[in-house]
N, C-alpha and C positions, 0 to 999 in steps of 0.2 A: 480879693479885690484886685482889679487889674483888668484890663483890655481883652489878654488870654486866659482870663482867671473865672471859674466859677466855684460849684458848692462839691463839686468832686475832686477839689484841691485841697478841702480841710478835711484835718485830721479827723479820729470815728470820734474821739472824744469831746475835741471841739466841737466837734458838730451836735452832737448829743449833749452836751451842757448850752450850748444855744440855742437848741428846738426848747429845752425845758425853759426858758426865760421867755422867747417866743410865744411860746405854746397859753403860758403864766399872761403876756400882755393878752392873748387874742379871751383867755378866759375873762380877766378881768373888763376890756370893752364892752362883750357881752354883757356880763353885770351890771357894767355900769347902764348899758338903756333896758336892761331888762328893771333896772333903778329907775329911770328916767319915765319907763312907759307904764309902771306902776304910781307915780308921784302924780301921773297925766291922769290918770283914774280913779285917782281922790277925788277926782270932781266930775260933772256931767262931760261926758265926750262930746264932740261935732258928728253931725252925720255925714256918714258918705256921700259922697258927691252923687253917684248914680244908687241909690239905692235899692237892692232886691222888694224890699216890702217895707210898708210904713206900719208900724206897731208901737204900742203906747203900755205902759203902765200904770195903770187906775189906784189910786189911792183915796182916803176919805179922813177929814178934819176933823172931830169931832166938838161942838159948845162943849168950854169949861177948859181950855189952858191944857198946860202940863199935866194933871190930875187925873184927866179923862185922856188923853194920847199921850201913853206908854211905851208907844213904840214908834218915838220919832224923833226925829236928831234938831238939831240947831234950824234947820232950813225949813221945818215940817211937814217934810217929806218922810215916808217910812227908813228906821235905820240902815237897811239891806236894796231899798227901791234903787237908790243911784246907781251902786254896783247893777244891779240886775239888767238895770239900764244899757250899761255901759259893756254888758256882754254880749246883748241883743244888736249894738252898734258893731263890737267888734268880731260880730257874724257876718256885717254886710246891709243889714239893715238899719233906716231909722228907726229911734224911738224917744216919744215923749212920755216925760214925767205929767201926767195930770189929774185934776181931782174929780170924781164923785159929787156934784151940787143941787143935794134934793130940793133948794130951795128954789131951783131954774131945772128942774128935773130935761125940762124938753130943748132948753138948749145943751145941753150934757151929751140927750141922744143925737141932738144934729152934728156935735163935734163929733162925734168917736163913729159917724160914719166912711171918716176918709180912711182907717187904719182900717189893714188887712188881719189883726190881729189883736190880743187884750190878755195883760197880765195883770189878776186883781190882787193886791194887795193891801188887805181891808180885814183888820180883826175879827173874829165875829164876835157880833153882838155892838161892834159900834155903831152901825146904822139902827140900831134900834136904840142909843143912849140916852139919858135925859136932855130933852131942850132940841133933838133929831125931828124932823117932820114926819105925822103920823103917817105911817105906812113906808115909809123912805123903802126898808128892808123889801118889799113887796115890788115893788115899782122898779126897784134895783135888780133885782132878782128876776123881772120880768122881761127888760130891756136886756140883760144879759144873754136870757134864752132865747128872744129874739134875733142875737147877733149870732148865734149858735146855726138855727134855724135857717138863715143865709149864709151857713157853710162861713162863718167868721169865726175863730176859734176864740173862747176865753178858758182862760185856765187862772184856777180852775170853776167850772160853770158850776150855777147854782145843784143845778142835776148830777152833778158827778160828786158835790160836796156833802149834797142829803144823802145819797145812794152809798158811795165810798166810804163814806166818812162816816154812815151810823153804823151800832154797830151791830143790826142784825145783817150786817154784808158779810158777816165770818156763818151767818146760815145759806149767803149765798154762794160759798166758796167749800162747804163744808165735802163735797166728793172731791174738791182736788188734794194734789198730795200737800197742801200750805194747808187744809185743813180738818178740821174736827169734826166726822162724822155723825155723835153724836150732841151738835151743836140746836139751842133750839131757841125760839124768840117768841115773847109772851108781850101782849097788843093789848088785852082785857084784863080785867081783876080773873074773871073765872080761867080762862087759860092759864093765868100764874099758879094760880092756883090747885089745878089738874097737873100741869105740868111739873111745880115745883115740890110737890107730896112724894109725887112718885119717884122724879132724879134723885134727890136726895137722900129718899128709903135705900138706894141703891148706894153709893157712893159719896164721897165730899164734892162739893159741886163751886164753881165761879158766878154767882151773879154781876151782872154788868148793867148800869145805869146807862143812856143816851146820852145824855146829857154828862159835859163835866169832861176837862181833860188833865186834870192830877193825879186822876185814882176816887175821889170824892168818887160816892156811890158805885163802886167795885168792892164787892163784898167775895170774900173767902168764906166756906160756910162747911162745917163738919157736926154729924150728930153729936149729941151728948148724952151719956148713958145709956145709951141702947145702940146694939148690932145693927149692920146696913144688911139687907136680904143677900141671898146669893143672884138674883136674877132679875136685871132692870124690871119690873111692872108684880115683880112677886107681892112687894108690898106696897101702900103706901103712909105718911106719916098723919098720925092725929093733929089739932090742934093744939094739945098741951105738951106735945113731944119741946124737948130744949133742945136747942142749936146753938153753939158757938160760932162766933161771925168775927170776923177781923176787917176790917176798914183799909183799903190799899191806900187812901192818902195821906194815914199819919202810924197807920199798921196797929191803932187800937183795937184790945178785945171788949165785945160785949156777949153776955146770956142773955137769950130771950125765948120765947116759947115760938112756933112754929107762927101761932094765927097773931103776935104780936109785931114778927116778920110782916107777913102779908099783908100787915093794916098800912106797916110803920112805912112800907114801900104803893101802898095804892091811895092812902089819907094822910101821912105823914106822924108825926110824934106827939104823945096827949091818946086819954083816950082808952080806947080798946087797945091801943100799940104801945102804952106806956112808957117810960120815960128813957129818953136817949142819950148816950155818951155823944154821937156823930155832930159834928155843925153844921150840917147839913141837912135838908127839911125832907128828906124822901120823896112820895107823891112821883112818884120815877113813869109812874104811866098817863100823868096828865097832859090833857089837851087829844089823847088817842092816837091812832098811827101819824095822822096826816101833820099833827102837831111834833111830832118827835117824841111823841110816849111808847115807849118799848122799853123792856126788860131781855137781856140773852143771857141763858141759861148753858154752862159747858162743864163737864169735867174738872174739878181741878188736877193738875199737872203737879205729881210731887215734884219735879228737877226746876220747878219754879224758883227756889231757891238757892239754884247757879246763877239764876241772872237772866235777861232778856237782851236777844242780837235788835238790833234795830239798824234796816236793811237803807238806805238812804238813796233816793232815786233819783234819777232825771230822766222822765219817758219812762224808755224802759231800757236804760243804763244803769248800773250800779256804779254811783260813786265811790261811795266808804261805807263802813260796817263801825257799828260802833258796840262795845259789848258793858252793858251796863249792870254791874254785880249788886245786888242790894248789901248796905253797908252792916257792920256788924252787930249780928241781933235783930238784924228786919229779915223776916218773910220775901216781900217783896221791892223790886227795884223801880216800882212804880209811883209814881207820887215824888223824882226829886233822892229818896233816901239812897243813892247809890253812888258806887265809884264808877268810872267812865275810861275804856280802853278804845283808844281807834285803832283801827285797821286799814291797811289798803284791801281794794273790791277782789285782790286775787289771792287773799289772805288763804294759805292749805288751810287752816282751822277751820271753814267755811265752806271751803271746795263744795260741797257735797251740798248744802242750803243754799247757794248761788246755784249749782245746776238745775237742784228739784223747782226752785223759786222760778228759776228764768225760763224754763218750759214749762211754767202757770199761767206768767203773765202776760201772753197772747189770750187767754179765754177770761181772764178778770173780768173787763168789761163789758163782755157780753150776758158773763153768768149774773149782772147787778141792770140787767137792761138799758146800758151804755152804749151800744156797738156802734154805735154812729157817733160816737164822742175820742177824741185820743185819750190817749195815758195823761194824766195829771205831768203838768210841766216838772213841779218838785215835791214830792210826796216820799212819806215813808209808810216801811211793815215792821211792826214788832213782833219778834217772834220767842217762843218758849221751847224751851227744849221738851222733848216726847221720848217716849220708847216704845218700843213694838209698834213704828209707823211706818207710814208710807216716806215720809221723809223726816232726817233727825229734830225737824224744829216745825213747828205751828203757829200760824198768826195768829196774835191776841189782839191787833188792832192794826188798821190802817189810819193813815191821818195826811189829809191832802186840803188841809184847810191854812191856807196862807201859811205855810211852814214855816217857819225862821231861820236864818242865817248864823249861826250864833259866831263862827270866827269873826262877824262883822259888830258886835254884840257892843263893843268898847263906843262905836258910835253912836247907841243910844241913850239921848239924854236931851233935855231942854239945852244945854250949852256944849252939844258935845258932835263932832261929825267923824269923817271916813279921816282927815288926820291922828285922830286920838286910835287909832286902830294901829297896833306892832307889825312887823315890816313883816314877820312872816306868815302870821294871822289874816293879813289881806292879802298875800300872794296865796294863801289857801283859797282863804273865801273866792278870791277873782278866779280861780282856774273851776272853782264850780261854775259863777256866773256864767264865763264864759261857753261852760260847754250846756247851760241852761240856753244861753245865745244858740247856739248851734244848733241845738235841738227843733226851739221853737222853729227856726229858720226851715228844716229838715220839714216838720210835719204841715207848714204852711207850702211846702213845696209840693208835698202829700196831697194836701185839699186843691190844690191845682189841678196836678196831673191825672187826678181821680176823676175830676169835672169836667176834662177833656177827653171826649169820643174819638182816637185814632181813626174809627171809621167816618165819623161825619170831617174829622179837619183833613183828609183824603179827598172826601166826596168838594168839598169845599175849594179846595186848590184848584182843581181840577174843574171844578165848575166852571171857575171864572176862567183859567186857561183856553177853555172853551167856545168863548165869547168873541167870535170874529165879525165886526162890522161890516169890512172890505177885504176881500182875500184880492190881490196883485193874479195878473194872470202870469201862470208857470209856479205860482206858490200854493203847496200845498196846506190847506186851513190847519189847523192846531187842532189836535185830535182829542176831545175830555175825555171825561171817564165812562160815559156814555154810548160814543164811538169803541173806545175800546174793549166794552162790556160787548160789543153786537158782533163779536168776532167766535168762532162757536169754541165750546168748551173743548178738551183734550179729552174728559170724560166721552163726547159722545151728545151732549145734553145740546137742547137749543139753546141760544143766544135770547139775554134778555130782552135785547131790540136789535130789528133787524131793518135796515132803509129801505127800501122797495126802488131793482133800479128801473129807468124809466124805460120805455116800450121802445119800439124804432120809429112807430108814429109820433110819437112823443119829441123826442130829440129832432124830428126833420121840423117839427113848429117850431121850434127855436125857444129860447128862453122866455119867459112870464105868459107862455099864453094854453088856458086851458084845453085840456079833454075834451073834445068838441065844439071849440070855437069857431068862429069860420077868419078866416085867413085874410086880411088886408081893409075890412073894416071897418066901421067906427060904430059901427049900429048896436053892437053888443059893447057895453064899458062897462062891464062887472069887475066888479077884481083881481086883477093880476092881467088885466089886457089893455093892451097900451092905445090908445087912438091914432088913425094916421095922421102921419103930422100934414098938416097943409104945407103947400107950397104956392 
């Protein structure tokens, strides 16, 4: 301190114990608004002033209270919607919280024409709830793909949620290295039938219900008392052959005979399929494809009982990896019965499944008839570990159906919101939201630039540049793109337009007066010949 004095008059040590308390203040500021700008985001943000894009959140109500909406906070809003909200703002754009009203169905669609975008956040199955208007589900589902259809994104759209989300999509995946070549998917009683004799004679097999996301109707299935053939199609199994079957969502075993299977899965329990352990009704192929009746049929994977990675997305960013171990004494970690490891997305444990993974999913949705649809905003892949593959792990399911937030989880409750949520649980949840923000932001920027022709907004500039009323005499007119198309190629080639200049007869008529006009007038006043003026 002093007039001649600066920071190259104190001592190293002094110095060095005053950057650390410095250093200490500038950390702790930080904190504190990185404090301050999280407490702001407990609740709905403001929109930016100039906004990139107006985008909305769709949510739905459902008749019946608390009871029937399970998944909504104090405000009856969904627990995770605010945040997701307030990520979408803190990208650049607006966005509103709004509801789903099939009881005004077509004012619904006139609102949600002004956003450039749509994040649904809608359970399934609650628009089909009791006390729901009939068909809501349908109507909803139609206006959705409608907004799709005008290059309006919703995520994620009903198409991407049948498609992605059932699961004969691991038969559509089954040549890349995420999947299982010998994966197969049964639509009829007799295709299950055909199909499920034969896999089985061969190996211990995975049946997988459509329906159901616990594990309910995921069946693990091993012969009983008899040899599998040595070669897929050598054999297949009778009727009365027994099968051991385990239940992924509570990992119960039951015995049953082959055609007691097949009844207990295409009629349900009673019967020719006699009597069942499961709580669950079978009937796995009712209603047909178009209804979500399928059955898929896959290998089972002994390393099943390490656990399943479950790959957590945004787009096609990996957030975190979560590694879920089935708990002690279960088979599998599906249905709940597991311990839960996270990871960060650059975890070495992973290395190897993040590369195979992330050069898959550029061809995901085109191999499920998506290609015109983006990536699911926030979606996951469960994967199993394999041997002797193309890559160390294998989808056993995708799930891009209004995913959940679960660090944001403390806010779900009839009394309960984003305050009741721990300070570091919501700095997790928000740094997801926010880069779900970014994202969205990114691929609406996508459907822009993709719908803009660089050649036509060229031709377009340049058109109107073009356009001279009065050119000033000594001023050369504004040359379009038409002019400077008529100028010949470097190639050699002709010029697309060429002006024709005028003759020497031409120029001595002087301007507006035709190719054989006669000269001073007035007898001829066709167009472009001016009459003598009187005097």
């Amino acid at each position: 301190c002093g007039p001649d004095k600066f920071l190259d008059d104190v001592a190293d040590d002094d110095f060095a114990e005053g950057c650390r308390l410095t250093n200490l203040i500038g950390q702790k500021a930080v904190e504190t608004l990185d404090e301050m700008k999280l407490k702001k985001m407990r609740k709905k943000l403001k929109a930016p002033k100039n906004p990139k894009y107006k985008m909305a959140v769709v949510g739905f109500t459902a008749p019946g209270g608390p009871e029937m909406n399970t998944d909504k906070d104090k405000t009856g809003s969904r627990y995770d919607s605010t945040p997701i909200a307030n990520g979408v703002i803190n990208a650049g754009a607006s966005c509103d919280l709004i509801d789903y009203t099939p009881d005004d169905h077509d004012a619904f669609a006139g609102l949600i024409e002004q956003y450039d975008g749509l994040i649904v956040r809608i359970n399934p199955g609650q628009l089909s709830a009791p006390g729901v208007v009939a068909g809501a589900q349908m109507r909803f589902d139609d206006l959705m793909m409608k907004c799709v259809a005008e290059n309006k994104p919703v995520w994620s759209s009903p198409a991407v949620q049948k498609q992605m989300g059932a699961k004969d999509a691991l038969v559509k995946i089954k040549e890349m290295s995420c999947g299982l070549p010998d994966t197969y998917a049964y639509y009829a009683a007799d295709e299950l039938e055909e199909g499920f004799k034969t896999s089985c004679a061969f190996q211990p097999r995975v049946i997988k219900q459509n329906r159901g996301s616990a594990g309910e109707g995921i069946w693990l299935v091993w012969l009983q008392d008899k040899e599998y053939c040595k070669n897929l199609g050598d054999a297949k199994l009778e009727d009365d052959d027994k099968i051991k079957l385990m239940e992924m969502n509570d990992n119960h075993v039951e015995i049953h005979t082959v055609r007691e299977f097949l009844d207990f899965c295409n009629s349900g329990p009673g019967g020719s399929a006699g009597e069942w352990q499961s709580t669950f009704p079978g009937k796995y192929l009712e209603g047909g494809k178009e209804a979500g009746g399928q059955l898929v049929d896959q290998r089972l994977l002994p390393k099943i009982t390490e656990g399943e990675v479950r790959m957590q997305m945004v787009k096609d960013t990996l957030f975190s990896i979560i590694h879920k171990k089935p708990t002690e004494g279960n088979m599998s970690a599906v249905g709940g019965v597991s311990d839960y490891t996270f990871y960060e997305p650059d975890a070495p444990e992973f290395a190897e499944l993040k590369a195979k993974f992330e050069a898959d999913i550029p061809k995901v949705m085109d191999s499920m008839g998506l290609g015109g649809e983006p990536l699911p905003i926030l979606w996951t892949g469960d994967f199993i570990p394999v041997d002797d593959h193309l890559a160390p792990y294998v989808v056993g399911e995708f799930n891009c159906s209004c995913v959940g937030i679960s660090k944001f989880g403390a806010a779900c409750g009839p009394d309960k919101f984003l305050d009741d949520v721990a300070d570091d649980d919501f700095a997790e949840g928000c740094r997801l939201t926010n880069l779900i923000g970014q994202k969205a932001i990114e691929t609406l920027r996508e459907i822009r630039d993709a719908a803009n022709d660089p050649l036509e907004d060229l031709m377009s500039r340049y058109s109107e540049s073009s356009v001279v009323e009065e050119t000033p005499k000594k001023t050369k007119p504004k040359r379009g793109l038409s002019a400077r198309m008529g100028r010949k190629s470097s190639s050699g080639g002709e010029p697309r337009s060429k002006v024709k200049p005028k003759s020497a007869e031409e120029k001595k008529k002087g301007p507006g007066v035709r190719p054989g006009a006669k000269k001073g007038g007035a007898e001829k006043k066709g167009p472009g010949v001016r009459p003598k003026p009187q005097r």
